[in-house]
Structure formats: C-alpha cells, structure tokens
PDB file of N, CA, C and O in Angstrom:
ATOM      1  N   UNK A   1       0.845  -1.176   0.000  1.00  0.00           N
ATOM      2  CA  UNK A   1       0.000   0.000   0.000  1.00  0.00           C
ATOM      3  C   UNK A   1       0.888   1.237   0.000  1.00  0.00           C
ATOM      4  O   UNK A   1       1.836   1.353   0.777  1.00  0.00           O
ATOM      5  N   UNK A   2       0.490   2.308  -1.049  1.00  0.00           N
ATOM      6  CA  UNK A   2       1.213   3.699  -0.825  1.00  0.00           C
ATOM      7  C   UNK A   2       1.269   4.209   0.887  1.00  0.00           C
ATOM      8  O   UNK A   2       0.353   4.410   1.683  1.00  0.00           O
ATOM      9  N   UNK A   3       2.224   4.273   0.981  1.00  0.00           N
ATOM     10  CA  UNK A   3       3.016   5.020   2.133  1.00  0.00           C
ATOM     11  C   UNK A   3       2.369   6.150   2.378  1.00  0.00           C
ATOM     12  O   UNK A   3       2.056   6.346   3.552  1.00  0.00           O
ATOM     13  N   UNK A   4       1.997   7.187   1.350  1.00  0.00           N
ATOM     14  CA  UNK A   4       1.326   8.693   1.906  1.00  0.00           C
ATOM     15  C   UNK A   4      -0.321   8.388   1.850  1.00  0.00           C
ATOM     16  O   UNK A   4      -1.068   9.294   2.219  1.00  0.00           O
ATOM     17  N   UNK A   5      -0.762   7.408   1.496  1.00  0.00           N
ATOM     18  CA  UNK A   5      -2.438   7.149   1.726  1.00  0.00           C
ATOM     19  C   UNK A   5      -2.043   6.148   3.197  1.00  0.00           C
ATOM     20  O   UNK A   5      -2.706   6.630   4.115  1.00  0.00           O
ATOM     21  N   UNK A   6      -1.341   5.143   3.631  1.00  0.00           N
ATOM     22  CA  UNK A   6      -1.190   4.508   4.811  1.00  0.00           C
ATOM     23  C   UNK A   6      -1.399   6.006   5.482  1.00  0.00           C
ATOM     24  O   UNK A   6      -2.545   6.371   5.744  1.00  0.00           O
ATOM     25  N   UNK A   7      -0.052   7.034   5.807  1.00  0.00           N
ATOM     26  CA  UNK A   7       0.518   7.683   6.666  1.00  0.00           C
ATOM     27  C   UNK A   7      -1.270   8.779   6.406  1.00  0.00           C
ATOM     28  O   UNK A   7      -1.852   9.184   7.413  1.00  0.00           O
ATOM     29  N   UNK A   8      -1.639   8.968   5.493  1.00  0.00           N
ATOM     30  CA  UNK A   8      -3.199  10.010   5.619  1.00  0.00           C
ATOM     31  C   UNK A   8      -4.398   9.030   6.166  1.00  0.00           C
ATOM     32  O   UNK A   8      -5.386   9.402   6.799  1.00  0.00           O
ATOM     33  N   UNK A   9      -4.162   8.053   5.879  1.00  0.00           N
ATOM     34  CA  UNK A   9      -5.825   7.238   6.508  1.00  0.00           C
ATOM     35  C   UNK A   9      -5.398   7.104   8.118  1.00  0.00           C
ATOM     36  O   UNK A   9      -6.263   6.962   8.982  1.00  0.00           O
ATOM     37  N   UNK A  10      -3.812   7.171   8.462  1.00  0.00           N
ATOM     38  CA  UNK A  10      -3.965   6.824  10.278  1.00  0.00           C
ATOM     39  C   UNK A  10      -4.369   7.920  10.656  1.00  0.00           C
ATOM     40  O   UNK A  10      -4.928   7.805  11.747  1.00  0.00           O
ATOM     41  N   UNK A  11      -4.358   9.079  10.230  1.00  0.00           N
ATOM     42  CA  UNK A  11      -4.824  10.272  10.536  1.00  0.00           C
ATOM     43  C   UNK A  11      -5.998  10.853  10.998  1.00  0.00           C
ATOM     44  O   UNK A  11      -6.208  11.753  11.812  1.00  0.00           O
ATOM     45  N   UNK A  12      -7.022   9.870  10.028  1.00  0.00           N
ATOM     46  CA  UNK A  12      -8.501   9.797  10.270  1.00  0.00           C
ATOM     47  C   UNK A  12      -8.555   8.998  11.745  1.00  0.00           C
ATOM     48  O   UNK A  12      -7.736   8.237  12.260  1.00  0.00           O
ATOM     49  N   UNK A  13      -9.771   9.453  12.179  1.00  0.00           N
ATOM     50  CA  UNK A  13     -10.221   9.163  13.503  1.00  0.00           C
ATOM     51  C   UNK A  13     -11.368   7.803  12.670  1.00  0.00           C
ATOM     52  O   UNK A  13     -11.969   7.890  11.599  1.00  0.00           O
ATOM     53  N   UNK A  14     -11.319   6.435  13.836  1.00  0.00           N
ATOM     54  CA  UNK A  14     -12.210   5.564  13.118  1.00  0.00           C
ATOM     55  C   UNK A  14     -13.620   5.598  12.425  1.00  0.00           C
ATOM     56  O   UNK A  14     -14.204   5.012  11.513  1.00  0.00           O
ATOM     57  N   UNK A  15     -13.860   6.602  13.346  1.00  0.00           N
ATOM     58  CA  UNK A  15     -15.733   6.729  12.778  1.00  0.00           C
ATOM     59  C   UNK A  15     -15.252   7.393  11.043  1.00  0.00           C
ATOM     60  O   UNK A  15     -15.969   7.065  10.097  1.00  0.00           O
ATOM     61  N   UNK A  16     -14.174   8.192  10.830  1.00  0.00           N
ATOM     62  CA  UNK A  16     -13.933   8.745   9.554  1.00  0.00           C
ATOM     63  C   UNK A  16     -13.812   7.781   8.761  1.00  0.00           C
ATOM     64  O   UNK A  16     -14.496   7.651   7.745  1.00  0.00           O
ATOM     65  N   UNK A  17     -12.503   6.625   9.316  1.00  0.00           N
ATOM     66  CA  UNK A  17     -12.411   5.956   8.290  1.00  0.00           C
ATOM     67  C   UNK A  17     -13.503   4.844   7.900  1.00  0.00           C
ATOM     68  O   UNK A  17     -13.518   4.293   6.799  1.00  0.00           O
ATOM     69  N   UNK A  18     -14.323   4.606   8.831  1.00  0.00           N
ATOM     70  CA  UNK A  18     -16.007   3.657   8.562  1.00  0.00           C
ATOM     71  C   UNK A  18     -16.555   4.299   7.247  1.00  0.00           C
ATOM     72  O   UNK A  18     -16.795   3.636   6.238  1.00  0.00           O
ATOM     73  N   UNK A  19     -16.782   6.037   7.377  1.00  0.00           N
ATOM     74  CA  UNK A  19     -17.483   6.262   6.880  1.00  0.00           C
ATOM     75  C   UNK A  19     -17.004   6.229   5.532  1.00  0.00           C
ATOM     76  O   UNK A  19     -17.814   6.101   4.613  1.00  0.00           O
ATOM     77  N   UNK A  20     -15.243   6.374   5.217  1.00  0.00           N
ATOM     78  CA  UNK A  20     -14.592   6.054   3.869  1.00  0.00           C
ATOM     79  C   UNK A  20     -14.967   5.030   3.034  1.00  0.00           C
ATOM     80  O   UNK A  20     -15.163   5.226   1.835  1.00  0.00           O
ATOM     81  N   UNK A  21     -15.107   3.744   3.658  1.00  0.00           N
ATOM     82  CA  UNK A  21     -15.377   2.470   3.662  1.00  0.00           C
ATOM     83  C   UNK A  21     -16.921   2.365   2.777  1.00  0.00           C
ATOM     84  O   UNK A  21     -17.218   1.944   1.659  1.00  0.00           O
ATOM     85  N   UNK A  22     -17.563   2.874   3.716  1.00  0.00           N
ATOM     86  CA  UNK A  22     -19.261   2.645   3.534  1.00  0.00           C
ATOM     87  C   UNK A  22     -19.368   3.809   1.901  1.00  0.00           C
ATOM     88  O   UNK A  22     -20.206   3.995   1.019  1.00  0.00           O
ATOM     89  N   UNK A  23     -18.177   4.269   2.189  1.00  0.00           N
ATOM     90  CA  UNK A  23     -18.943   5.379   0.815  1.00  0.00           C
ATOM     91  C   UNK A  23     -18.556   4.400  -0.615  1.00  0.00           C
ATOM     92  O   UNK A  23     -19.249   4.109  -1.591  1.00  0.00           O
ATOM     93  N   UNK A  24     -16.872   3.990  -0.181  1.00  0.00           N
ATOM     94  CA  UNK A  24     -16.877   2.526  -1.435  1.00  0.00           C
ATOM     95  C   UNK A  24     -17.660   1.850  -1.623  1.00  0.00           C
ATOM     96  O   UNK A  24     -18.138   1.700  -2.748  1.00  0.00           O
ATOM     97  N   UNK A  25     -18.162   1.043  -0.299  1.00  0.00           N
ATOM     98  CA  UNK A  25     -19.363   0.055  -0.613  1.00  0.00           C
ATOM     99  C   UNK A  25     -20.803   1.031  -1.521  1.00  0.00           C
ATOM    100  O   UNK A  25     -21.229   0.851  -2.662  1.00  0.00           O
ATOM    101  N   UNK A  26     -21.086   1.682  -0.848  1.00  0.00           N
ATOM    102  CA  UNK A  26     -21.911   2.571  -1.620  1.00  0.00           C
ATOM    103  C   UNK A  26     -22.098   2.441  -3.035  1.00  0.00           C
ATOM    104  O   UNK A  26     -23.026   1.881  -3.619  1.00  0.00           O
ATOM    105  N   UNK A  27     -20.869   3.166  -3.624  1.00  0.00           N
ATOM    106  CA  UNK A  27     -20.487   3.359  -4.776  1.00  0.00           C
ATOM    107  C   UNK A  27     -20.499   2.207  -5.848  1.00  0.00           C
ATOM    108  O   UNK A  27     -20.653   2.448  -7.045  1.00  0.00           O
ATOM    109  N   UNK A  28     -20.325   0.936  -5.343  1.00  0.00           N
ATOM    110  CA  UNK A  28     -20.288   0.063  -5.482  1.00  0.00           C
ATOM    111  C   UNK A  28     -21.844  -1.321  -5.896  1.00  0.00           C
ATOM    112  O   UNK A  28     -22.184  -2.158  -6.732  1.00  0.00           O
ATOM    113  N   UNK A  29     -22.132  -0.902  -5.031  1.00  0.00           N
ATOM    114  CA  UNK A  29     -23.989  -1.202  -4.620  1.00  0.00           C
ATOM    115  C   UNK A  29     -24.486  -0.210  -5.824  1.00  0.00           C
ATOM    116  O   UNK A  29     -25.114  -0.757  -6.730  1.00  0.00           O
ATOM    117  N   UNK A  30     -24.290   1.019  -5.902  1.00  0.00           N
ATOM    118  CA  UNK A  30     -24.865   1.785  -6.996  1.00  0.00           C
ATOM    119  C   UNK A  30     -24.816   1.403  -8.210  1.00  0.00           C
ATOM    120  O   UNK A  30     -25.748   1.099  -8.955  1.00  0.00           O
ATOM    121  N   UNK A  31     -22.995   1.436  -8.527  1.00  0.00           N
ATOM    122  CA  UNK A  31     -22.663   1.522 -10.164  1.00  0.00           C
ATOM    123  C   UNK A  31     -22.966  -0.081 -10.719  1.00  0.00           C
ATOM    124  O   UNK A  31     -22.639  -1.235 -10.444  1.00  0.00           O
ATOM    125  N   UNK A  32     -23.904   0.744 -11.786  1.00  0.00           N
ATOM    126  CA  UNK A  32     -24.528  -0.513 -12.418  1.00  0.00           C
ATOM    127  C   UNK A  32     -23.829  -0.660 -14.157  1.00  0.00           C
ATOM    128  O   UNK A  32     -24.219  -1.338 -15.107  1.00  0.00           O
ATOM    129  N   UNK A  33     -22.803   0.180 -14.037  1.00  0.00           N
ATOM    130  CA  UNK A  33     -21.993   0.316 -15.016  1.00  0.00           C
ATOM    131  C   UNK A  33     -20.981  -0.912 -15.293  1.00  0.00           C
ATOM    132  O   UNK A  33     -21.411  -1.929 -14.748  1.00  0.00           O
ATOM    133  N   UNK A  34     -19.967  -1.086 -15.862  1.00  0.00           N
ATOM    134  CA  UNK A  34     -18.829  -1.699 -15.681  1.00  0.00           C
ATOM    135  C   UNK A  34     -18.322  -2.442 -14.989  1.00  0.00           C
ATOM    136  O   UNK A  34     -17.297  -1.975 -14.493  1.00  0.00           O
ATOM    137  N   UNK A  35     -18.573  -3.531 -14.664  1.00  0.00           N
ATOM    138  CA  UNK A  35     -18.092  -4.868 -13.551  1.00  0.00           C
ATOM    139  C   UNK A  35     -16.887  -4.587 -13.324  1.00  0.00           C
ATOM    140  O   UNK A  35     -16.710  -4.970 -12.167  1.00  0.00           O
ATOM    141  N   UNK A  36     -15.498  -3.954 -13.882  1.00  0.00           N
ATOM    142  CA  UNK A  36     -14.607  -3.501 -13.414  1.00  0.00           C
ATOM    143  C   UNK A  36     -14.512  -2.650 -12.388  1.00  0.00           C
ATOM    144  O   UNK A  36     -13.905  -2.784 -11.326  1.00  0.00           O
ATOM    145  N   UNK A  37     -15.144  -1.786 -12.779  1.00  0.00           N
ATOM    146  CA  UNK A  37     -15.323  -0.578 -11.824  1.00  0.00           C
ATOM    147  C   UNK A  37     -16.010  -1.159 -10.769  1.00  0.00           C
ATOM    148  O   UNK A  37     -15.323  -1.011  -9.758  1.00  0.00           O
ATOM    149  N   UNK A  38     -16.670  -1.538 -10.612  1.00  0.00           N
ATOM    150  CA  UNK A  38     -17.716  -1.999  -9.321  1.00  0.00           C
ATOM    151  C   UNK A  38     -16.809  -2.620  -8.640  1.00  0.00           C
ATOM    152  O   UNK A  38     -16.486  -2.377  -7.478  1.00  0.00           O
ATOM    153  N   UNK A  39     -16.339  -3.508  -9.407  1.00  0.00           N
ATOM    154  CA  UNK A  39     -15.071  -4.769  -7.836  1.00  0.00           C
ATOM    155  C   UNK A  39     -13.607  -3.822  -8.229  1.00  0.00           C
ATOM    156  O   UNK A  39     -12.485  -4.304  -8.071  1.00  0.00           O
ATOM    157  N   UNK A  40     -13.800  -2.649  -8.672  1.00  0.00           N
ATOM    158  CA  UNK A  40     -12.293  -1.319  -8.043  1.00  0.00           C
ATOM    159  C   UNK A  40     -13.035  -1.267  -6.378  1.00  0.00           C
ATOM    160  O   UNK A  40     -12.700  -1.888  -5.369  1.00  0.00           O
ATOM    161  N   UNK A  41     -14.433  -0.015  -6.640  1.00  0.00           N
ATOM    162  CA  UNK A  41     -14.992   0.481  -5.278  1.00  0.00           C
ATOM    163  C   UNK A  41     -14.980  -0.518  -4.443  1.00  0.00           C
ATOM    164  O   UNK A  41     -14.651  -0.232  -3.291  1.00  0.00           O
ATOM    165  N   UNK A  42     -15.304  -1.882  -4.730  1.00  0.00           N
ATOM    166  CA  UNK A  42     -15.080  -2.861  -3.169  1.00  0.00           C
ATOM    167  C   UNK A  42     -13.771  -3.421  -3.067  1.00  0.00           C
ATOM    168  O   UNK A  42     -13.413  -3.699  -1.923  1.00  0.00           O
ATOM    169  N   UNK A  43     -12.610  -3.755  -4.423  1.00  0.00           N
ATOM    170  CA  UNK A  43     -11.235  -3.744  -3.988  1.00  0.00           C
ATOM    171  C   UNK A  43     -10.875  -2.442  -3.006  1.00  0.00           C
ATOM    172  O   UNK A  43     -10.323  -2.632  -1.922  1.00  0.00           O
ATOM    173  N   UNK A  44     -11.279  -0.923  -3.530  1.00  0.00           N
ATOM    174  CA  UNK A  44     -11.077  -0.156  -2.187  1.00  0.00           C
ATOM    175  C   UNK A  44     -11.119  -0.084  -1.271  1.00  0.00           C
ATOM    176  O   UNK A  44     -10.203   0.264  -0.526  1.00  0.00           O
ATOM    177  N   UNK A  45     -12.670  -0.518  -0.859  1.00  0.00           N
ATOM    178  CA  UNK A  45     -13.345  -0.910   0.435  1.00  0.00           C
ATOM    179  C   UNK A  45     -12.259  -1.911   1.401  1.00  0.00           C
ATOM    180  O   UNK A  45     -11.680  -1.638   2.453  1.00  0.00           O
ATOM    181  N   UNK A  46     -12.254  -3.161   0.574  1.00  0.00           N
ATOM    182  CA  UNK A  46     -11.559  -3.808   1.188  1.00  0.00           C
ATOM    183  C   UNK A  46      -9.738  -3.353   1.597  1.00  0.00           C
ATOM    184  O   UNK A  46      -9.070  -3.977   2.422  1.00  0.00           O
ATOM    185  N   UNK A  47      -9.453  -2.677   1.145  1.00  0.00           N
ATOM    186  CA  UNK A  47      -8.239  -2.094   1.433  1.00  0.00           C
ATOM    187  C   UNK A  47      -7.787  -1.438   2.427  1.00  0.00           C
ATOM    188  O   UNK A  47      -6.730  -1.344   3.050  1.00  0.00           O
ATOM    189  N   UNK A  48      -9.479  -0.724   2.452  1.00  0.00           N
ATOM    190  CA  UNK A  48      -9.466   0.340   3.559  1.00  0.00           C
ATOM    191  C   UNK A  48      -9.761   0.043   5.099  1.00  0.00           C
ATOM    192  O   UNK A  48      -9.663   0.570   6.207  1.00  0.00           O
ATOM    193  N   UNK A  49     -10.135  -0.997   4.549  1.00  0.00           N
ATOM    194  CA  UNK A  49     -10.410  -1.727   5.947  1.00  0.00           C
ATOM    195  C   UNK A  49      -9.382  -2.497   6.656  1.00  0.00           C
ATOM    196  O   UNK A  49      -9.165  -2.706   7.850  1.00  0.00           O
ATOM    197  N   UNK A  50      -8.814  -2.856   5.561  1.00  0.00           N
ATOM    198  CA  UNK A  50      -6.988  -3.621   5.921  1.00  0.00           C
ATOM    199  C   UNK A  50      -6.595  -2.849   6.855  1.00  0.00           C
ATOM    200  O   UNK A  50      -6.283  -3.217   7.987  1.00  0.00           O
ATOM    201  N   UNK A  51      -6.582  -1.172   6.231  1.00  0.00           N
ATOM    202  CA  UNK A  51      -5.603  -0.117   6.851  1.00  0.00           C
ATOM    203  C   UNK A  51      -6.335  -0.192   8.182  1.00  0.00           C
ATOM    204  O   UNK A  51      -5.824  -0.658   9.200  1.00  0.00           O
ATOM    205  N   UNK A  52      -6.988   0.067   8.140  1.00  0.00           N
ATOM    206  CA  UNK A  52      -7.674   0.600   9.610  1.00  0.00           C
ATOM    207  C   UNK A  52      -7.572  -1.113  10.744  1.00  0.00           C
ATOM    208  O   UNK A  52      -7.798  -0.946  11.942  1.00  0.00           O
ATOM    209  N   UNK A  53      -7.367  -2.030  10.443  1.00  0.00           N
ATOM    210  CA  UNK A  53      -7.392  -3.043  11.121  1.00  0.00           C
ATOM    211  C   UNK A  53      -5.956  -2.494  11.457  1.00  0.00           C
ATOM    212  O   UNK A  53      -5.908  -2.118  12.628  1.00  0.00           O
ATOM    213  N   UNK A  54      -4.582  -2.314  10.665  1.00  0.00           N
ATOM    214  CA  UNK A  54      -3.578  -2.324  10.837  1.00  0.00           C
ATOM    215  C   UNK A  54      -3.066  -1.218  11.398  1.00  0.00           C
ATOM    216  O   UNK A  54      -1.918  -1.217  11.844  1.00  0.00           O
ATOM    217  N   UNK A  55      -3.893  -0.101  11.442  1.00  0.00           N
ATOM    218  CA  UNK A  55      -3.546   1.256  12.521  1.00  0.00           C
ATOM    219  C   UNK A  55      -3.885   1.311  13.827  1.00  0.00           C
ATOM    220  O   UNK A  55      -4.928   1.378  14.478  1.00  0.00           O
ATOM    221  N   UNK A  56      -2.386   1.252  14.097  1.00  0.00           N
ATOM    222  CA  UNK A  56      -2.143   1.252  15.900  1.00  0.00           C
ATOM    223  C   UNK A  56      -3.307   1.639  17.122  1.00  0.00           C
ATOM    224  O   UNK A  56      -3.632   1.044  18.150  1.00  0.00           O
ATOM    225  N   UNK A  57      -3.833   3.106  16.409  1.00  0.00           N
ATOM    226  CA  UNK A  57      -4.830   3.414  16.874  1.00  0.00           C
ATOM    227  C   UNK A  57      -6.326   2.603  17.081  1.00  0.00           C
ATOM    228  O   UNK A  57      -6.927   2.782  18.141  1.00  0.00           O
ATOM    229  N   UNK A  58      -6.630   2.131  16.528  1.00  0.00           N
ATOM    230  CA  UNK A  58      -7.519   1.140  16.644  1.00  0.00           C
ATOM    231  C   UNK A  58      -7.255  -0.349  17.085  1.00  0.00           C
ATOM    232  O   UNK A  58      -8.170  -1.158  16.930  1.00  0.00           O
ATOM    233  N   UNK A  59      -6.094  -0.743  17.609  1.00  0.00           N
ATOM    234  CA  UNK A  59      -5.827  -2.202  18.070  1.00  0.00           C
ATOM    235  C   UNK A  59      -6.750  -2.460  18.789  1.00  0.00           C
ATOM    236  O   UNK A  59      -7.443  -3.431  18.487  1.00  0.00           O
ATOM    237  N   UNK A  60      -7.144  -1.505  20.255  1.00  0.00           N
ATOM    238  CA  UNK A  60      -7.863  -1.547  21.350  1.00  0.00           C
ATOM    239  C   UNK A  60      -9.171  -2.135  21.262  1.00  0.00           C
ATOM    240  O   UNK A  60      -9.590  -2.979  22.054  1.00  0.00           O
ATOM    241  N   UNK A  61     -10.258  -1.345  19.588  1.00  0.00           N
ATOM    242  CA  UNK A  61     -11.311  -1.552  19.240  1.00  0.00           C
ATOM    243  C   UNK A  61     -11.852  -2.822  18.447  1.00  0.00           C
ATOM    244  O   UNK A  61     -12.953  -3.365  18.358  1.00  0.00           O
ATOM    245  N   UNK A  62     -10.608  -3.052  17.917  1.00  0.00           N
ATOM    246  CA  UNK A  62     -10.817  -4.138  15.969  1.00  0.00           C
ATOM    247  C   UNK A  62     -10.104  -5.070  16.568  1.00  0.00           C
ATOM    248  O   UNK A  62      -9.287  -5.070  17.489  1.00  0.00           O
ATOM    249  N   UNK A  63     -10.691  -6.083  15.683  1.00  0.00           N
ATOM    250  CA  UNK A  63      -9.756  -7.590  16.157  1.00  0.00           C
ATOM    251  C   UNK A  63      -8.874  -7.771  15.445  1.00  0.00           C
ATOM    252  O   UNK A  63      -9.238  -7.683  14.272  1.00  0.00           O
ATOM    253  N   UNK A  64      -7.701  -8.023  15.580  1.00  0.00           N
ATOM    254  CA  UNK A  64      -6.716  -8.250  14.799  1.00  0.00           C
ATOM    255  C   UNK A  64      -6.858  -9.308  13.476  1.00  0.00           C
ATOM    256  O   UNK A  64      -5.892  -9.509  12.739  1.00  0.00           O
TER     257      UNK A  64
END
C-alpha cells in the first residue's frame, strides 16, 4: 500500500475511516456500469479496511 495514503488514513479518527469504507461500498452497490469498476470500489473498500485493522490506533477496538 502507498506510504502517503497509509501515513493520511492513520490520521482519520475511526468513525472517519467507517465512513470512507461505507462510501466505497456505496459506490459500489450503486454503479450498475462496468463490472470492473464496481469490484475497483469494493477492492477499495476492502483495502481500507486492511488499513484501519492495521492502525495502531484502533488495536484496542478491531480484532486483529
């Protein structure tokens, strides 16, 4: 994963980065376009959720 999107998503506070998440899924659930594009927004999703499992800040809350 890029280093300056890691080092900007620990930045976000968790409820931010949920709501990052839910806007991929969103986007995703919507676009009725391009089967590519659709499993990009949930390859995102899922990415973003990696990060946030893997930021320090949240160990306390998320299960490893």
């Amino acid at each position: 994963m890029d280093t300056v999107l890691t080092e900007s998503w620990f930045r976000l506070s968790l409820p931010e980065q949920m709501v990052n998440i839910g806007n991929e899924v969103k986007r995703a659930v919507r676009f009725d376009g391009n089967a590519e594009r659709k499993a990009a927004f949930l390859d995102k999703a899922l990415a973003y959720t990696e990060l946030s499992i893997q930021d320090p800040k949240n160990q306390k809350v998320l299960p490893a």
